[in-house]
C-alpha positions as CSV (number, residue, x, y, z in Angstrom):
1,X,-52.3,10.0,-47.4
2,X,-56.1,9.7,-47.6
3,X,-56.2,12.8,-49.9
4,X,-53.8,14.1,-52.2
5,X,-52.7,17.6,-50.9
6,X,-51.9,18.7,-54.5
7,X,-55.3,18.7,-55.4
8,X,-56.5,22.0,-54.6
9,X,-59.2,24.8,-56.1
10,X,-56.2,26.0,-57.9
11,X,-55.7,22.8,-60.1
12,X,-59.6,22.0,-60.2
13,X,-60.4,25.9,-61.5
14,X,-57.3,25.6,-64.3
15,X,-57.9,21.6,-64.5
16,X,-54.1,21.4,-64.5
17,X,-51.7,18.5,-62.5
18,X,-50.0,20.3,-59.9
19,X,-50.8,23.9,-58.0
20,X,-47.3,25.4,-59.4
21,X,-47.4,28.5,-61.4
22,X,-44.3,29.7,-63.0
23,X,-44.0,33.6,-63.7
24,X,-41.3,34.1,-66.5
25,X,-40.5,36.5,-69.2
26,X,-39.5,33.5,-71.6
27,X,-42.0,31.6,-73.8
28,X,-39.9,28.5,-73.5
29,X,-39.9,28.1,-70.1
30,X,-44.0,28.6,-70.5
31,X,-44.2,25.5,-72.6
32,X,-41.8,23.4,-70.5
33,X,-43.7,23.9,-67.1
34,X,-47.3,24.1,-68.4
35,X,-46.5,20.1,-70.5
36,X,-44.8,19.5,-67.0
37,X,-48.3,19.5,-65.5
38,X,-48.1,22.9,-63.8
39,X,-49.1,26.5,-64.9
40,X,-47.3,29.4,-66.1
41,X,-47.8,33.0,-66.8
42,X,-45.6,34.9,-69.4
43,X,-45.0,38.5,-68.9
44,X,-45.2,40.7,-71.4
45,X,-45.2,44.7,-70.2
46,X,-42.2,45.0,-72.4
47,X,-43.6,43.7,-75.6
48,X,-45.3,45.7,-78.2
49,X,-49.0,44.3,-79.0
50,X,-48.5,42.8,-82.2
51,X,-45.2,40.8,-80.3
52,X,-47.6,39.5,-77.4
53,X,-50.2,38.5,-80.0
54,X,-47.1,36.3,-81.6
55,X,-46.2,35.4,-78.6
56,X,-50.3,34.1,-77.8
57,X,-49.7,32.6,-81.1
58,X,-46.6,30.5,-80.4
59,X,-47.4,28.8,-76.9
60,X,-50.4,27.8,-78.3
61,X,-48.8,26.0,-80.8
62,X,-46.8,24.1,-78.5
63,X,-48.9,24.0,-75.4
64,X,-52.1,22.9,-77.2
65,X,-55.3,23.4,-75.3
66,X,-54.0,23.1,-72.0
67,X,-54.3,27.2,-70.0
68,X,-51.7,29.6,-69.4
69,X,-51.6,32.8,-68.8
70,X,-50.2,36.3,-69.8
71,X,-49.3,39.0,-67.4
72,X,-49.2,42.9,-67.5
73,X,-48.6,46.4,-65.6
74,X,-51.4,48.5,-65.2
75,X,-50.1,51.2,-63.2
76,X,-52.6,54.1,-61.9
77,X,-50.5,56.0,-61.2
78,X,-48.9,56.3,-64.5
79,X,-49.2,59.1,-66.8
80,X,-52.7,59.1,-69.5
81,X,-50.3,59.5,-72.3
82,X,-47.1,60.9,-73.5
83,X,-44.2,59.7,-75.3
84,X,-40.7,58.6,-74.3
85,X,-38.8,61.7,-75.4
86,X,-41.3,64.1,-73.5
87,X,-41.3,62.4,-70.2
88,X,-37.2,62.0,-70.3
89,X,-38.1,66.2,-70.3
90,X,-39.4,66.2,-67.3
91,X,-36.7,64.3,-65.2
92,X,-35.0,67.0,-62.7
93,X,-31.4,68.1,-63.3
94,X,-30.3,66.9,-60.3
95,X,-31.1,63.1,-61.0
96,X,-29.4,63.5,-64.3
97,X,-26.6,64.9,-62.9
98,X,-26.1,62.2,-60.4
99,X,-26.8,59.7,-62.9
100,X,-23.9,61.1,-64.9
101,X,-22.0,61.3,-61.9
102,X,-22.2,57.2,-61.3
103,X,-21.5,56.7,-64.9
104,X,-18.1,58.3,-64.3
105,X,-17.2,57.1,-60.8
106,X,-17.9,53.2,-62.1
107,X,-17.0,54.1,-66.1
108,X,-20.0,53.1,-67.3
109,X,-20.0,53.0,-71.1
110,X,-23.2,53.8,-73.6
111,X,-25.4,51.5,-74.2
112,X,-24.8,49.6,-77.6
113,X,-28.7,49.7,-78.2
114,X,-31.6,52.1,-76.8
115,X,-33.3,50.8,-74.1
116,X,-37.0,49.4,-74.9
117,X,-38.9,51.4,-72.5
118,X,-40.8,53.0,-75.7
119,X,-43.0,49.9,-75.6
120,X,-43.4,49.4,-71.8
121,X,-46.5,49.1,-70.5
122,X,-45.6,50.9,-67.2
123,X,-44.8,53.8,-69.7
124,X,-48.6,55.3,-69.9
125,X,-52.1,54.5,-69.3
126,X,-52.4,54.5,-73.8
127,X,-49.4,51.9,-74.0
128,X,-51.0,49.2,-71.3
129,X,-54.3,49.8,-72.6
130,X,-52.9,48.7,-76.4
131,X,-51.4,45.8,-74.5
132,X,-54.3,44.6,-72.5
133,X,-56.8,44.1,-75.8
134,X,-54.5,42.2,-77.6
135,X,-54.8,39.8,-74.7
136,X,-58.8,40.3,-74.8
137,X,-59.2,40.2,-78.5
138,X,-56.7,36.5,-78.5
139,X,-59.1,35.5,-75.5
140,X,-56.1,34.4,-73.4
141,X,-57.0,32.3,-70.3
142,X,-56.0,33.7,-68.0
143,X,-54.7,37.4,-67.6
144,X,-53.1,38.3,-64.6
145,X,-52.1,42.1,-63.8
146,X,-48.6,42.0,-62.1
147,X,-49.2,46.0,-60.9
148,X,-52.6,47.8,-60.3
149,X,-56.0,46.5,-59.9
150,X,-57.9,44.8,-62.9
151,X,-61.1,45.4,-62.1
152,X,-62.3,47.2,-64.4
153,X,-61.6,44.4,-67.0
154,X,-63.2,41.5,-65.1
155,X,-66.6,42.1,-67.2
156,X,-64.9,42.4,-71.1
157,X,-62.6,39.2,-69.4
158,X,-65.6,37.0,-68.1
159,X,-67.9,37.4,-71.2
160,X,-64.3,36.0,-73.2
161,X,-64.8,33.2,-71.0
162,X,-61.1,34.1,-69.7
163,X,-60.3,34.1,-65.6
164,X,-58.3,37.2,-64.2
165,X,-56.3,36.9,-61.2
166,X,-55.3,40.1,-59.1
167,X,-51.6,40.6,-57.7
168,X,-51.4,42.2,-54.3
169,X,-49.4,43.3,-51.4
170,X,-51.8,44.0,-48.8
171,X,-54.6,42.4,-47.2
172,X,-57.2,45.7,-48.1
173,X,-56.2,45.4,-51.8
174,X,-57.1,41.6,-51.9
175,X,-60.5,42.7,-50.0
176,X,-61.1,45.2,-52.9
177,X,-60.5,42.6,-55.4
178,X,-62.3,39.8,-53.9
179,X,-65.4,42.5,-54.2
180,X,-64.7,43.0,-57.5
181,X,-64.9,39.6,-58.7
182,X,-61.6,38.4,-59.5
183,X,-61.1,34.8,-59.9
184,X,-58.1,34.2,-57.8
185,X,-55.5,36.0,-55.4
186,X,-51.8,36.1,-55.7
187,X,-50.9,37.2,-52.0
188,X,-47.5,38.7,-52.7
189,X,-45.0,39.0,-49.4
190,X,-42.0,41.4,-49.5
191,X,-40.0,38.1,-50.0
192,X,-40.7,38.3,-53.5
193,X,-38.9,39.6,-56.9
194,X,-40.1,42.3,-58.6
195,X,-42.5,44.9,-57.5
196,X,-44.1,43.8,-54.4
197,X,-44.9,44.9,-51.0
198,X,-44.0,45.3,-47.7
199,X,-46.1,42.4,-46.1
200,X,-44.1,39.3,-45.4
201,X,-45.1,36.3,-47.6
202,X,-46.1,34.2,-44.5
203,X,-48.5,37.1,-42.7
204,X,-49.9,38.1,-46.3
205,X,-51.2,34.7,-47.5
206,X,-52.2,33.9,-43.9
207,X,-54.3,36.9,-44.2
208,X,-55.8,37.0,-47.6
209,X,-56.4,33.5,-47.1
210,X,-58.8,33.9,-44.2
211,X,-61.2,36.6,-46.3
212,X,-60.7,34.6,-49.7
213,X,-63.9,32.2,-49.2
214,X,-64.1,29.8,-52.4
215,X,-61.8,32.4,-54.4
216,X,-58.4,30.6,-54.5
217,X,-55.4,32.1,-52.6
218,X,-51.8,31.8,-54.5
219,X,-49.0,32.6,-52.0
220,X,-46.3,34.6,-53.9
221,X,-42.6,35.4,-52.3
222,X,-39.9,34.1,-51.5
223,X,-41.4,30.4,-53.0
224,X,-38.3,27.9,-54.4
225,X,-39.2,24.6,-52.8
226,X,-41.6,21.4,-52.0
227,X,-41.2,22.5,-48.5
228,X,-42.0,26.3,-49.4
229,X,-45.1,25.0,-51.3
230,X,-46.3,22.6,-49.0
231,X,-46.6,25.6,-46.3
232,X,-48.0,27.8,-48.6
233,X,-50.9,25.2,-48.8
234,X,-51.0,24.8,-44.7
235,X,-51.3,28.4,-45.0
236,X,-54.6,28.3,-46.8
237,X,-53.5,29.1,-50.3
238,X,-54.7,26.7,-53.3
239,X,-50.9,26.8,-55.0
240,X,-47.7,28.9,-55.4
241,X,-46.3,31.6,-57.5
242,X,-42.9,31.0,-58.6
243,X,-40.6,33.1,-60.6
244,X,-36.9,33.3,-59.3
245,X,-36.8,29.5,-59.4
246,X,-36.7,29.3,-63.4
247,X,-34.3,32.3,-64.1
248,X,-31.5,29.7,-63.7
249,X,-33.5,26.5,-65.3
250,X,-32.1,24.7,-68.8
251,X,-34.9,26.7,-70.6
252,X,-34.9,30.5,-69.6
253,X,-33.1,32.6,-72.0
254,X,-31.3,34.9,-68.6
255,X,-27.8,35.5,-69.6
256,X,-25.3,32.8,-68.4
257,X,-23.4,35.7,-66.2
258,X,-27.2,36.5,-64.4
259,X,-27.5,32.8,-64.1
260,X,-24.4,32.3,-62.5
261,X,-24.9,35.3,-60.1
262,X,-28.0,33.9,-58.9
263,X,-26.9,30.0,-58.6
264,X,-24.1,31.7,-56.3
265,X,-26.8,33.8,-54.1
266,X,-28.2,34.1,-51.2
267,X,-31.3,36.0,-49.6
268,X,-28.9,38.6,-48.3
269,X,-27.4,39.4,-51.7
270,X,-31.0,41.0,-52.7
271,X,-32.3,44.4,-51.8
272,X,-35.7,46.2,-51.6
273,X,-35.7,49.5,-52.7
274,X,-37.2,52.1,-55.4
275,X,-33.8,52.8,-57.2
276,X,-34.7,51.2,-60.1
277,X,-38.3,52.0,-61.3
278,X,-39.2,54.2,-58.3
279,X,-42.2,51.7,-56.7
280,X,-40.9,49.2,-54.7
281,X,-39.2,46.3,-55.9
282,X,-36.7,43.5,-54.7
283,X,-33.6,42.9,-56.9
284,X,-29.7,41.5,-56.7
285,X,-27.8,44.0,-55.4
286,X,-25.6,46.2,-57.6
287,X,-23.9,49.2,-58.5
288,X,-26.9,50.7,-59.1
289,X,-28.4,49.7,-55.9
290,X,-25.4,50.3,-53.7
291,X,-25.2,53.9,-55.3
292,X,-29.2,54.9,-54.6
293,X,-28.7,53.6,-51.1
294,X,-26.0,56.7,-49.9
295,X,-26.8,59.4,-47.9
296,X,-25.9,61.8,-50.5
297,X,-28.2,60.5,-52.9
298,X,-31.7,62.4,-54.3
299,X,-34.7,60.5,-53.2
300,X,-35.9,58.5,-56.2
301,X,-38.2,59.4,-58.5
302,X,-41.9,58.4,-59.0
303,X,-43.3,56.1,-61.8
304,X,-42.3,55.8,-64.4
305,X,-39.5,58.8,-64.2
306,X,-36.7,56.8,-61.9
307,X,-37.5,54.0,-64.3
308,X,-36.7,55.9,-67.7
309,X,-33.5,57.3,-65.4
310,X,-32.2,53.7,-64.5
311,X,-32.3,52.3,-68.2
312,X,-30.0,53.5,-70.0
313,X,-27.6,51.7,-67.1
314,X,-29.6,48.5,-67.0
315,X,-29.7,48.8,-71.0
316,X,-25.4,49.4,-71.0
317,X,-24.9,46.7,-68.4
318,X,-26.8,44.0,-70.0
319,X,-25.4,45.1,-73.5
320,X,-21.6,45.0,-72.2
321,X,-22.1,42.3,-70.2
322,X,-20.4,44.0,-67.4
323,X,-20.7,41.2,-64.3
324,X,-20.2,43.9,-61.7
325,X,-22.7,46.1,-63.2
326,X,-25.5,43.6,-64.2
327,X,-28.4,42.6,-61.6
328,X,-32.0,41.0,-62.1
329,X,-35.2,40.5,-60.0
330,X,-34.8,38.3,-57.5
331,X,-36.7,36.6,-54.6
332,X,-35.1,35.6,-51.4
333,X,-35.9,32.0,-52.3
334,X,-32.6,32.2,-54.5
335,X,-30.4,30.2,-52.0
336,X,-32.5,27.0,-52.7
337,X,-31.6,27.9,-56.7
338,X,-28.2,25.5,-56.5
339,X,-27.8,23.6,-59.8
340,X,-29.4,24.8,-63.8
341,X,-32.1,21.9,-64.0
342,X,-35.0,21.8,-66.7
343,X,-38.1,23.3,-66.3
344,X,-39.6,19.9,-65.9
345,X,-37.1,18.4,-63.3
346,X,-37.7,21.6,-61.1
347,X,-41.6,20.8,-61.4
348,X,-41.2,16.8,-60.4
349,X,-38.8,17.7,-57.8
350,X,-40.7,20.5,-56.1
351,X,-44.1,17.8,-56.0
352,X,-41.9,14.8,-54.7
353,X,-40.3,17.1,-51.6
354,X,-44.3,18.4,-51.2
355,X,-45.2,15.5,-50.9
356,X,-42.1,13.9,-48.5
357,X,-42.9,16.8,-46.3
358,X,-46.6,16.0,-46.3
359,X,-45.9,12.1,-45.2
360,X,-43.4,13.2,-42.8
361,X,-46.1,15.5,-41.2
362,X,-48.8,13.0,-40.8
363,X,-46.4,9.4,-40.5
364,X,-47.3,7.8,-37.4
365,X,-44.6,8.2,-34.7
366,X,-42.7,5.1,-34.5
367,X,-42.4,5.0,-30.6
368,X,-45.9,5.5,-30.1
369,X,-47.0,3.3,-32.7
């Protein structure tokens, strides 16, 4: 090829090797795929601010100078303030009761520990706000807000010389941000883990991508392979975002049983639904899931009340280690996830089968050559 495909805005705007961003929870896997040439973003909505900061602190010691970025929730539609115990208050009897009722039916145990949700992000507006400075005052890179729009930050972002890019779900949302300044797109189709919405990943990018001008487009959902990536960039986008495909990998820190369920799934064992933090989100199915999903079941709750409801289940599943009960964010991308590679095998492999695809797609045909 005349030009190489992998050089795109993306890579020029970070100065990075290849248009692959890895979202992930785990610092390792940060280090791994950033010194594999690509870019990752850590999440940290469930950290307190002086554990980000440490967190800024330790990929930079391993990473050097080379950009990553941190991600975070900032909800609107959240409550100003207000502390754990007092919004548990406010969570109808009827929930609880059905909550105690699936406990029973599937003898669910306590929790060994208290669920973390006092330092979540998604908690209150006070709580991400805490979070987001740290992330100014450490002059991360880049900051990228997983939910809500992060306007109002571009200008205390820009004069820190950092870059902000906007998750969305629909094309109006990306318009709004584009408006607003933001440095780059992540076009999120209902593929995807996690929070997204109901857009599929190919319409979504398709149509961000034709109102984007110079702002590079990042095609989110559903993304696991060279093939995926290499139609994201037919597409119009300038790289990928990737975060089912290191759940599995030699670096993340996912329990072995959740990294067994997923090396074993398919795009039919995940679900889209509101059970579990009451805004739409894709996960692994589970007892959870299935039990939300009756006809005799209350309609879930808003944000962040079906969210402080599910965790004492997610917080007694993960600390049992209860397979049946246990479930994580997942894309439908997940069949491609086969084997627990490094981070930096999943990186060469996904830009050698890019690549293949590209050569296959411009070879001249050998019977009318």
């Amino acid at each position: 090829m005349a030009n190489d495909p992998l050089k795109t805005k993306l890579t020029g705007m970070l100065g990075i090797e290849f248009p692959i961003v890895a979202f992930t929870h785990c610092k390792d896997v940060v280090d791994a795929v950033v010194n594999a040439g690509g870019f990752a973003v850590l999440g940290e909505a469930m950290h307190t601010p002086d554990e980000i900061a440490a967190d800024i602190k330790w990929i930079r010691e391993k990473v050097g100078d080379k950009p990553f970025g941190i991600d975070l929730v900032l909800p609107a539609s959240a409550p100003p303030a207000g502390a754990l115990a007092e919004l548990q208050k406010e969570i109808p009897e009827t929930h609880l009761k059905f909550k105690q009722e699936i406990n029973e039916r599937h003898d669910i145990p306590e929790p060994k520990n208290p669920p973390a949700l006092h330092q979540w992000g998604g908690l209150n507006q006070e709580m991400a706000r805490a979070q987001l400075d740290v992330v100014l005052e450490e002059r991360v890179p880049v900051f990228t807000s997983g939910l809500g729009n992060p306007g109002f930050i571009l200008e205390a972002a820009h004069s820190r010389d950092m870059l902000v890019f906007g998750l969305i779900g629909k094309t109006r949302q990306a318009k709004r941000e584009l408006e607003e300044g933001v440095d780059a797109i992540i076009a999120q189709g209902t593929d995807a883990a996690g929070h997204t919405g109901p857009i599929g990943t190919f319409s979504i990018v398709a149509e961000v991508a034709a109102i984007a001008g110079d702002t590079p487009v990042i095609a989110a959902g559903g993304v696991t392979t060279g093939r995926h990536l290499a139609a994201a960039l037919c597409l119009g986008a300038s790289g990928v975002w990737t975060g089912t495909l290191w759940l599995a990998c030699r670096e993340s820190d996912s329990d072995i049983i959740i990294k067994e369920k997923l090396l074993a799934a398919s795009s039919d064992d995940t679900i889209y639904g509101r059970s579990v933090s009451g805004m739409p989100m894709r996960t692994t199915k589970c007892v959870w899931t299935d039990e939300w999903g009756k006809p005799d079941a209350p309609k879930t709750l808003h944000a962040p009340y079906q969210m402080l409801l599910s965790a004492d289940y997610i917080q007694s599943a993960n600390d049992h280690r209860r397979e049946d009960l246990m479930f994580e964010a997942c894309g439908q991308g997940v069949g491609f996830v086969t084997a627990m590679k490094p981070a930096r095998q999943i990186v060469a492999d996904m830009v050698e089968e890019t690549l293949d695809v590209f050569d296959e797609l411009t070879a001249d045909d050998p019977v009318t050559a």
